[in-house]
C-alpha positions in Angstrom: -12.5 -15.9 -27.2 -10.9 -19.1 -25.4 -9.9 -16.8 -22.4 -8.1 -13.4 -21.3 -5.1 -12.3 -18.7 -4.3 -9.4 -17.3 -0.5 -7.6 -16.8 0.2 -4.6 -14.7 3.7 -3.4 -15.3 5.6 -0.6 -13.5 7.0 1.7 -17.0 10.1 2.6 -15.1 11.5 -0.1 -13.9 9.7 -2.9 -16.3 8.7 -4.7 -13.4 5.4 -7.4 -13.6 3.1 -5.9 -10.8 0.4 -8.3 -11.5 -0.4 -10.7 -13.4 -3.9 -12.8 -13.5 -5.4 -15.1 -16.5 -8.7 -17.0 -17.0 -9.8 -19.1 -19.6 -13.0 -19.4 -21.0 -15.0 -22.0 -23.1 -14.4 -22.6 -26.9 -18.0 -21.1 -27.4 -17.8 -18.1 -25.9 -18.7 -15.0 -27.5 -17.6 -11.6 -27.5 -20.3 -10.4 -25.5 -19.5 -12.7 -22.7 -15.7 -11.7 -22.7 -17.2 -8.2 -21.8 -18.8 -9.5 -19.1 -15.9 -11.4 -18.0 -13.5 -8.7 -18.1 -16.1 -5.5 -16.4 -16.7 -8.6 -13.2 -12.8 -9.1 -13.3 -11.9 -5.8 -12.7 -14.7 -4.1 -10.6 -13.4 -7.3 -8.4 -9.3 -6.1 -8.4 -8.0 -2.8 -7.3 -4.9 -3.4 -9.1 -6.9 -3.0 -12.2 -8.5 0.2 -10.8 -5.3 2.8 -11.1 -4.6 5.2 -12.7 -2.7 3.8 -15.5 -0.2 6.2 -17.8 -0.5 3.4 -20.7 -3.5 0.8 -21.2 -2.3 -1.8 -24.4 -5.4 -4.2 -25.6 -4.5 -7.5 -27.4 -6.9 -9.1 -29.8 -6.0 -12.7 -30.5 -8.0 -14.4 -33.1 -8.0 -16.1 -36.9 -9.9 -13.2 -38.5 -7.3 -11.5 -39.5 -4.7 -11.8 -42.7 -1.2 -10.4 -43.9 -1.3 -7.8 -46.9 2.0 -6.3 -48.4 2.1 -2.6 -48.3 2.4 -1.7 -51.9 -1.0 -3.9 -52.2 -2.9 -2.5 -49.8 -5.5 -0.1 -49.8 -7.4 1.1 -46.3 -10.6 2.2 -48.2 -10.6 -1.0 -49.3 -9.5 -3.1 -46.1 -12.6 -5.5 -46.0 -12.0 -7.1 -48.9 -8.4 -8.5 -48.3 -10.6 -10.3 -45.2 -13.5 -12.0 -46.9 -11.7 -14.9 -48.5 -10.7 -16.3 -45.0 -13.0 -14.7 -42.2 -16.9 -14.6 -42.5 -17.3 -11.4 -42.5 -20.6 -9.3 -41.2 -22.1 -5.8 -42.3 -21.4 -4.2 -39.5 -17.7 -5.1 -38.3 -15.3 -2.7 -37.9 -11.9 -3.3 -40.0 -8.3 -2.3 -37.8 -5.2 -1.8 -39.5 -1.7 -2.7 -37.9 1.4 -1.5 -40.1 4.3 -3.5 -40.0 6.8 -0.7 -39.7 9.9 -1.0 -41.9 9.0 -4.4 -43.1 6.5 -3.1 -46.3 3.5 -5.1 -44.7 0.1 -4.6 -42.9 -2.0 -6.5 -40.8 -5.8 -6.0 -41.4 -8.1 -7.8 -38.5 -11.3 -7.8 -36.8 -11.1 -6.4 -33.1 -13.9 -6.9 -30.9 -15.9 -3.0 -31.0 -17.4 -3.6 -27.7 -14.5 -4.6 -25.8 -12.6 -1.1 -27.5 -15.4 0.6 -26.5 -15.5 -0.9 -22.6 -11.8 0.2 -22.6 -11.9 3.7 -23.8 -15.0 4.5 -21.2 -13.3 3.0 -18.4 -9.5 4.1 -19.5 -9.7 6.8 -21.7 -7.0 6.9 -24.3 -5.2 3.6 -24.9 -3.3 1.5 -27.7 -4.7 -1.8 -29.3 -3.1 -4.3 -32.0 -3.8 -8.0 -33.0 -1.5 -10.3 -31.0 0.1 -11.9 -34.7 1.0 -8.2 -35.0 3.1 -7.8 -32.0 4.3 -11.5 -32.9 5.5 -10.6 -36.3 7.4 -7.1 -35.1 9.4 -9.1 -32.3 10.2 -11.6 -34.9 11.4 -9.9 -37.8 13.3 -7.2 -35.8 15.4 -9.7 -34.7 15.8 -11.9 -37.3 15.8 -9.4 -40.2 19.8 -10.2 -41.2 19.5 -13.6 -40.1 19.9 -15.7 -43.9 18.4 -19.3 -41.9 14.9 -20.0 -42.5 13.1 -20.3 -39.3 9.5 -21.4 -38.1 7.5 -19.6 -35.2 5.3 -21.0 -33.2 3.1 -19.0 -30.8 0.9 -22.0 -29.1 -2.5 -20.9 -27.9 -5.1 -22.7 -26.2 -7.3 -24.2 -29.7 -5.1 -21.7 -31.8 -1.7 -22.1 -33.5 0.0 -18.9 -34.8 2.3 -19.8 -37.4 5.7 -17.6 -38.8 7.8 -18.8 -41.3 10.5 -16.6 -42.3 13.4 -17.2 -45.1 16.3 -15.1 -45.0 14.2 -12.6 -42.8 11.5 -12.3 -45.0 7.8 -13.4 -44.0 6.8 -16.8 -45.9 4.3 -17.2 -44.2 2.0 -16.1 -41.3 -1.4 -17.8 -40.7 -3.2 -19.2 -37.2 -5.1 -22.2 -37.3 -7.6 -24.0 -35.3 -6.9 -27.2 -33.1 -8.4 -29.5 -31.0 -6.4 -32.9 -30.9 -1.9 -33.2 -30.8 -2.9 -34.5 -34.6 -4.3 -30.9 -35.7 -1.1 -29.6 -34.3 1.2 -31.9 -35.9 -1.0 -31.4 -39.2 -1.1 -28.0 -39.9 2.9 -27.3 -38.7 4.0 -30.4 -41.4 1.6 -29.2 -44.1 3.5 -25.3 -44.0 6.4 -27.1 -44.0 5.6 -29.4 -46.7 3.9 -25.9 -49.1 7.2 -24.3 -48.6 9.7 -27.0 -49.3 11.2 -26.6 -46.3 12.2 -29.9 -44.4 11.0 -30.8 -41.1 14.6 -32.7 -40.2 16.9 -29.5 -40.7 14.7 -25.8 -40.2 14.9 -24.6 -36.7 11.0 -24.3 -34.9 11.3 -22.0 -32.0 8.3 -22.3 -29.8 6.7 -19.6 -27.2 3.3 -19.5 -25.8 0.8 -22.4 -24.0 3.2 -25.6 -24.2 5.8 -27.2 -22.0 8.1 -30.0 -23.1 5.8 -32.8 -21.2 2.7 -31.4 -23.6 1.6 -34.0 -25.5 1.5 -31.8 -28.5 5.3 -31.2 -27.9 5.4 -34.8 -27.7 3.9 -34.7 -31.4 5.8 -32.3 -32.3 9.6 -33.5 -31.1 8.1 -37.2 -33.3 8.6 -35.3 -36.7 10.7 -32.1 -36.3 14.4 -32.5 -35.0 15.4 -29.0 -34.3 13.3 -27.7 -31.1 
């Protein structure tokens, strides 16, 4: 809810056609992102074609890891009410992890989905930790290293631990200050017994070496 971009790529040659972002206030709601994105793209004929494949990304907090032998889609609202608030009426998606034995169960936005399909048609949509987590452990899987992934958003922190290609961890947090940052990323650290001095943090996402979150960061955590 912090903001959304736009990526037009050509499927044949994999080449970026256009690209646009615009980021939003930390109040937002989904009903304004609606707004945002139906002014965005009446305004830009690039976002006008006729695309062969439309891909929607959620990114948000409510959402949580469930193994596969665990999980049970009738019952895919209750693996969210311990660490989203959860209302009456929200509709529960399902991402599988495919050949990794795990799901990801998270809220998408119904009126955005339902903006897309009237405008588009058919298309695809997953939460972003799930597209994270795929990248990750598919190439990682053999690697026997633990490793910590950070995907560094504007207010959110998306967090993959992974010991001998296994997921530890995976959680997103909210931040507002290079403390947060610094906070949450020690505290995983610290729950796990893994030591800041000697795992390997591999960053992606919203931060650039002068940051001063980076700055934070590089102050307790050697290998960058």
């Amino acid at each position: 809810l912090t903001g959304l971009s736009f990526l037009v790529k050509d499927l044949s040659t994999q080449e970026s056609l256009y690209f646009s972002e615009k980021r939003l206030g930390s109040n937002t709601t989904a009903e304004v992102l609606l707004i945002e994105i139906e002014g965005i793209v009446a305004d830009n004929e690039m976002l006008q074609l006729p695309f062969k494949e439309v891909i929607v990304l959620f990114s948000n907090n409510m959402y949580t890891c469930v193994p596969s032998a665990l999980f049970d889609e009738t019952k895919a609202i209750e693996y969210l009410k311990f660490n989203s608030k959860i209302l009456a009426n929200d509709f529960i998606a399902v991402d599988p992890i495919d050949n990794h034995d795990m799901v990801v169960v998270y809220i998408p936005y119904v009126n955005i989905n339902n903006y897309f399909f009237e405008r588009f048609g058919s298309f695809q949509y997953y939460h972003v930790v799930s597209v994270f987590l795929k990248e990750k452990l598919n190439s990682d899987t053999f690697d026997p290293a633990s490793k910590m992934f950070l995907n560094v958003q504007e207010e959110q922190l998306d967090v993959i631990v992974l010991v001998k290609g296994k997921v530890m961890l995976c959680n997103s947090f909210i931040y507002k200050t290079p403390e947060d940052f610094i906070y949450y990323i020690l505290f995983c650290l610290e729950q796990l017994n893994l030591n800041p001095d000697t795992i390997p943090l591999i960053l992606s996402g919203a931060i650039e070496e002068k940051d001063l979150n980076y700055e934070m960061l590089f102050t307790y955590v050697r290998n960058i």
